[in-house]
N, C-alpha and C positions, 0 to 999 in steps of 0.2 A: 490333420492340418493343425498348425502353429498358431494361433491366432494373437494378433498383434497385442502390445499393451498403448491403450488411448493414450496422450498426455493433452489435457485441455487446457488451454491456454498457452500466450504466447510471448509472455514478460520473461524477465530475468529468470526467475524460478523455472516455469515449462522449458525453457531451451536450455539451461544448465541440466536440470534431470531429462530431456530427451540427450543431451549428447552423451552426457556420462551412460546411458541404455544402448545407447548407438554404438559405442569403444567397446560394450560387453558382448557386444554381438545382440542382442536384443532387437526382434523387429517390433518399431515402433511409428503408431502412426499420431501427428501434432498437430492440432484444431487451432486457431485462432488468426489475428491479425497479429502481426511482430509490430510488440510495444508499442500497444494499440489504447493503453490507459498513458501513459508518456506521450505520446504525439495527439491523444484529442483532448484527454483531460487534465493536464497540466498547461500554465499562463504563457503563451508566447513570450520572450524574454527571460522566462526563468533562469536562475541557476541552482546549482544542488547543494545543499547543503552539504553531503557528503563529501568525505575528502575521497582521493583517488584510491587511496585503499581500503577503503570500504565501499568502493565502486564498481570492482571487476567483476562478470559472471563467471564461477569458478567452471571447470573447463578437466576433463579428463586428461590430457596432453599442454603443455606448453606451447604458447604461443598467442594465447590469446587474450590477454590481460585489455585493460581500455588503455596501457602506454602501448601493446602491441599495435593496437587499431589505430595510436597518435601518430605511430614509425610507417606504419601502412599507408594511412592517408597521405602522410605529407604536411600534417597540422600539428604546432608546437603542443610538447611532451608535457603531460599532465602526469605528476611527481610525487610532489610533495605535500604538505599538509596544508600549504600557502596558495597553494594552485585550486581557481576555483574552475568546475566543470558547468559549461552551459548545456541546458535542457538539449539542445537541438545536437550538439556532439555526443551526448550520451543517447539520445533515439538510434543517431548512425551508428554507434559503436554495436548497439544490439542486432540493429540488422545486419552489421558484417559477421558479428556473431553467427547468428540465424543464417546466415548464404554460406558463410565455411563448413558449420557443424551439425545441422539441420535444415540440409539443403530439400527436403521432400517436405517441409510443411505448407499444409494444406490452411487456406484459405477460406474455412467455413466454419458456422457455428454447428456447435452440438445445441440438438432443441430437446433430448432427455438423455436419460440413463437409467435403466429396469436392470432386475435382474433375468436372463436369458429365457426364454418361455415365460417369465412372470413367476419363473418357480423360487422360492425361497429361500435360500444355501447355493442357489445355481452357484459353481466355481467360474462360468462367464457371465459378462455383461451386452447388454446389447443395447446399441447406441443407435440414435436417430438424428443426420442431420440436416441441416435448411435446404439441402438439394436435393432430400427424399433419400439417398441412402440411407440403408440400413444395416451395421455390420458389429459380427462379435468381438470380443476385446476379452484376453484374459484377465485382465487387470485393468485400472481406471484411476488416472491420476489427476486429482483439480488440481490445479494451476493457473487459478482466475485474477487473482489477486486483488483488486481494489473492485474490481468490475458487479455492481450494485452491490455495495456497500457501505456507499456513501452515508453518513450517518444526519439528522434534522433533527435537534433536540424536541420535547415534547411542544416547548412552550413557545418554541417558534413556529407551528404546526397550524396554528390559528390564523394564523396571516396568508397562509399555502392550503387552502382547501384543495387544491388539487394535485399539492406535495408542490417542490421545488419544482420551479421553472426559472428561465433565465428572464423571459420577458415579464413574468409575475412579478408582485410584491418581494418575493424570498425566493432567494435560489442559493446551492450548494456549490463551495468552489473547484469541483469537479466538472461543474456545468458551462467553466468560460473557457476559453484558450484566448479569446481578445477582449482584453478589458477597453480598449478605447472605447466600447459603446459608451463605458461610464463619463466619457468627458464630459464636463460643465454640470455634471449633476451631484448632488451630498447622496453620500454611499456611507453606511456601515458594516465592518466586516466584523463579526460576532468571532470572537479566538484571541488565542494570545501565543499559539506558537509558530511552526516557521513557513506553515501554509499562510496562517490570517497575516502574519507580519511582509510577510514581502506578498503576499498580495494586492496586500494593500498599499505597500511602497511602487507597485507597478503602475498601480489603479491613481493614485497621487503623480506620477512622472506622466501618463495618459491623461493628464486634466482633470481627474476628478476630485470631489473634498471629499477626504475620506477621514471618520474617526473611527477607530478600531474601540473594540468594548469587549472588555476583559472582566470573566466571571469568576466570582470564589477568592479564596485569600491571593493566589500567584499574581505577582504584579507582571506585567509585560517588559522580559529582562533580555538579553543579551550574552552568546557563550565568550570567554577570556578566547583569545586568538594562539595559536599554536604558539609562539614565545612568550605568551605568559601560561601557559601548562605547567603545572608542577613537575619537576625533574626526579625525583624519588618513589614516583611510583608506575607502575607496569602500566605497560602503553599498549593500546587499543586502536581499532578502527574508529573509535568513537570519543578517543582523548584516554586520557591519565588517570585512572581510577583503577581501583581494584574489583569494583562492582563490575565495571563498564568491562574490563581485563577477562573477569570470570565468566561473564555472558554471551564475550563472543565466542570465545575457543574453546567453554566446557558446560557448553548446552543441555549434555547430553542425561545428568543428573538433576535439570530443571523440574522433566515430568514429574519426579517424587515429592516437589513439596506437597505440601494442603493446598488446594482448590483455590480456596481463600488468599493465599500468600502469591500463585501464582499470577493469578488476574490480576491482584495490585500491582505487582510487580510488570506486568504486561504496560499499567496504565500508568504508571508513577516513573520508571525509569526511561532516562533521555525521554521526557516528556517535555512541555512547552515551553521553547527555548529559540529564539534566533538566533541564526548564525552570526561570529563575528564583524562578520563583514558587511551586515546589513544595517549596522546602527547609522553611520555616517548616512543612510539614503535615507531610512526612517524618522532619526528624529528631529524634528523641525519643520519636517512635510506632513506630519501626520497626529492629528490628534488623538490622544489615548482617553479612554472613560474606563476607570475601572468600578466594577459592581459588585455590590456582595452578590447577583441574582438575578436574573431576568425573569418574570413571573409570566409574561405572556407577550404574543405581539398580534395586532389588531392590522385589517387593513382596511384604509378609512381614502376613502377616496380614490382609491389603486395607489396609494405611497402607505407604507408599513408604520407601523408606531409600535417602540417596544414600552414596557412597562416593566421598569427595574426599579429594586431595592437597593440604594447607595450603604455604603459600609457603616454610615453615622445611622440607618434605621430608616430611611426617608423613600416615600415613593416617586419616582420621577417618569417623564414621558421624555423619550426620545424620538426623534423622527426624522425621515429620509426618502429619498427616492426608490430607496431599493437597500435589502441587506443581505448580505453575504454572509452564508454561514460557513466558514471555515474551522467548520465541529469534528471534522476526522470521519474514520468508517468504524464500522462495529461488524465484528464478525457474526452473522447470524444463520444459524444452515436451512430456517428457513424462507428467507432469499434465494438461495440457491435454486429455483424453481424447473432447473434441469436435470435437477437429480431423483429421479420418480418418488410418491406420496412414501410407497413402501420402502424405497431407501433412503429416505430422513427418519421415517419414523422407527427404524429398524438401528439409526446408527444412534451410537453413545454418544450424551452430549454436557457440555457444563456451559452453565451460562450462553446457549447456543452456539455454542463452538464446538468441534469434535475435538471427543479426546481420543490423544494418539498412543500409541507405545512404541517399542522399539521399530525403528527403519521407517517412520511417518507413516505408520497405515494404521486403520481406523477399526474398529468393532464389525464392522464388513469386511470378511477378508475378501482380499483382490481389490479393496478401494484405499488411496491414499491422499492425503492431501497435505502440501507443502508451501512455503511463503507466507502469509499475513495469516490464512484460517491455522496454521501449527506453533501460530506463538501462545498462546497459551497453553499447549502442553511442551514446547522448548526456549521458549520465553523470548525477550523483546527483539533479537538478533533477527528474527524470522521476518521481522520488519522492514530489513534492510536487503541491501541487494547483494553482501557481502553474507548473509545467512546462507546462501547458494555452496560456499566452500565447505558450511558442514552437512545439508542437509542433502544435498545434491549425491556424493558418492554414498550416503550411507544409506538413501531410500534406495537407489538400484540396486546397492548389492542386496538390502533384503528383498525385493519385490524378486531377483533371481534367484535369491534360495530359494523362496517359496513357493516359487512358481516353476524349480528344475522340473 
């Protein structure tokens, strides 16, 4: 018997690597809800920062770009660098995704992953999920992507004895899809890139006073608009650089650097930045603080109080009804808490991140993992949805060698 390859999860990344498995002939079985961190954990309203070409799930066959999905619906053509995509057309575009190329995915969670008997080297996996089955997998692809990851600095931690909540003192911006709760209340949203910023421009158009509080030297900036890009240098899904040029299209010499240069480079590049086209909503609506530091935050009557360090050396109290950490996720594998004790403890890791090598698979063989946990061994491009166009054909065809 053949036994299937798992792909868990059900975002950009799992459905680009289940179709490209599917075009190989590959039987493959696909766990999750489709774009299921997009539709509950991102701000009703939103829009993407991304431009449309750095939007598409790459796709083994032609046809299915998100302009294919604009010409399909019937919904004017998103193009160009100028065209902005809303949250709610890029949800649709994944699920017509998911209905054309991965028409058999399954609608459940996986609640572990062992290795087969519990034996150590097993070449299969065997999976458990919420509906009580139980079945083997020759191979095992995460493909979770954001889903508990969300990250809560330490020093906000103090005001959340019971971690983020949304009705608490502190909660994470993964945690709202509707910010009107916040109207008529002062709200701080802790960040300074394009989650805190147009959050917070949401949370201000909803009625609430919102000051945004920005940590460390980055002041809270704004990217140049596609006609003001520099024209001289190699163009990207991500704008005009040569950095931005090399990381999308030639990922594949990332793993080599030092450990050291990689992570920075994970956390430094296309870091915290708003989109062009958010300034005009942000400023004037919205107050900015910026800090050298947040030292800690207190909850003093069920409303939060932060205690930050100003850049001149000075301590100060801030206070609010509620604050929003808009601090990013952090890859950690142990989060992962579906991947059995003996395979965490068994996979290679840097900075809790697995490291990868060639065709995204891990120090387990028959385990792979692709999207946000493989940017630090192919750097920041895994972040995006357009990292699907390298990573996608090249985890299948090794997961088939090495599993002929």
């Amino acid at each position: 018997m053949i036994h299937p390859v798992a792909i868990i999860g059900a975002g950009p990344f799992g459905l680009s690597t289940a179709a490209h498995l599917r075009a190989r002939g590959v039987p493959v079985r696909v766990f999750g809800e489709p774009m299921v961190s997009w539709r509950d954990h991102m701000p009703e309203g939103m829009l993407l920062k991304s431009t449309p070409a750095a939007s598409t799930i790459d796709a083994p066959q032609s046809g299915y770009t998100l302009l294919d999905y604009c010409n399909a619906a019937g919904i004017p053509r998103l193009v160009t660098d100028e065209d902005i995509i809303p949250v709610e057309t890029f949800i649709a575009y994944g699920e017509w995704f998911q209905q054309k190329l991965v028409p058999e995915l399954e609608r459940v969670r996986v609640v572990s992953v062992d290795h087969k008997d519990g034996r150590h080297g097993s070449s299969d996996f065997e999976l458990k999920l919420d509906s009580g089955e139980l079945f083997t997998a020759r191979a095992v692809v995460v493909a979770t992507g954001l889903s508990g990851l969300a990250h809560l600095p330490a020093e906000l931690a103090g005001a959340a004895a019971d971690g983020p909540t949304p009705t608490g003192p502190v909660s994470h911006s993964s945690q709202h899809h509707d910010l009107t709760r916040f109207s008529g209340k002062e709200l701080i949203v802790v960040g300074a890139g394009q989650s805190a910023l147009e959050t917070a421009a949401l949370a201000a158009e909803a009625g609430a006073r919102v000051r945004v509080v920005s940590r460390g030297k980055g002041a809270v900036d704004f990217g140049a608009p596609p006609w003001q890009q520099p024209r001289l240098r190699p163009e990207s899904p991500f704008g005009r650089a040569w950095s931005l040029w090399a990381l999308s299209y030639y990922p594949q010499p990332y793993r080599h650097l030092p450990a050291q240069a990689r992570h920075y480079l994970v956390r430094r590049v296309l870091g915290p930045l708003g989109a062009w086209w958010l300034r005009d909503r942000f400023e004037g609506k919205v107050d900015v603080r910026e800090v050298s530091r947040i030292v800690r935050a207190d909850a003093r009557d069920g409303h939060p109080v932060l205690s930050v360090v100003t850049h001149g050396g000075r301590t100060e109290e801030l206070s609010a009804d509620h604050v929003l950490a808009a601090t990013g996720y952090r890859v950690d594998i142990a989060a992962m808490d579906f991947l059995g004790h003996e395979l965490r403890t068994e996979l290679a890791v840097s900075r809790g991140t697995p490291k990868l090598g060639a065709g995204y698979r891990s120090s387990v063989p028959g385990l792979y993992f692709t999207g946000l946990p493989a940017a630090a061994s192919y750097g920041p491009v895994m972040r995006f949805v357009c990292g699907t166009e390298f990573a996608s054909p090249r985890l299948a065809k090794h997961l088939v060698a090495a599993h002929a």
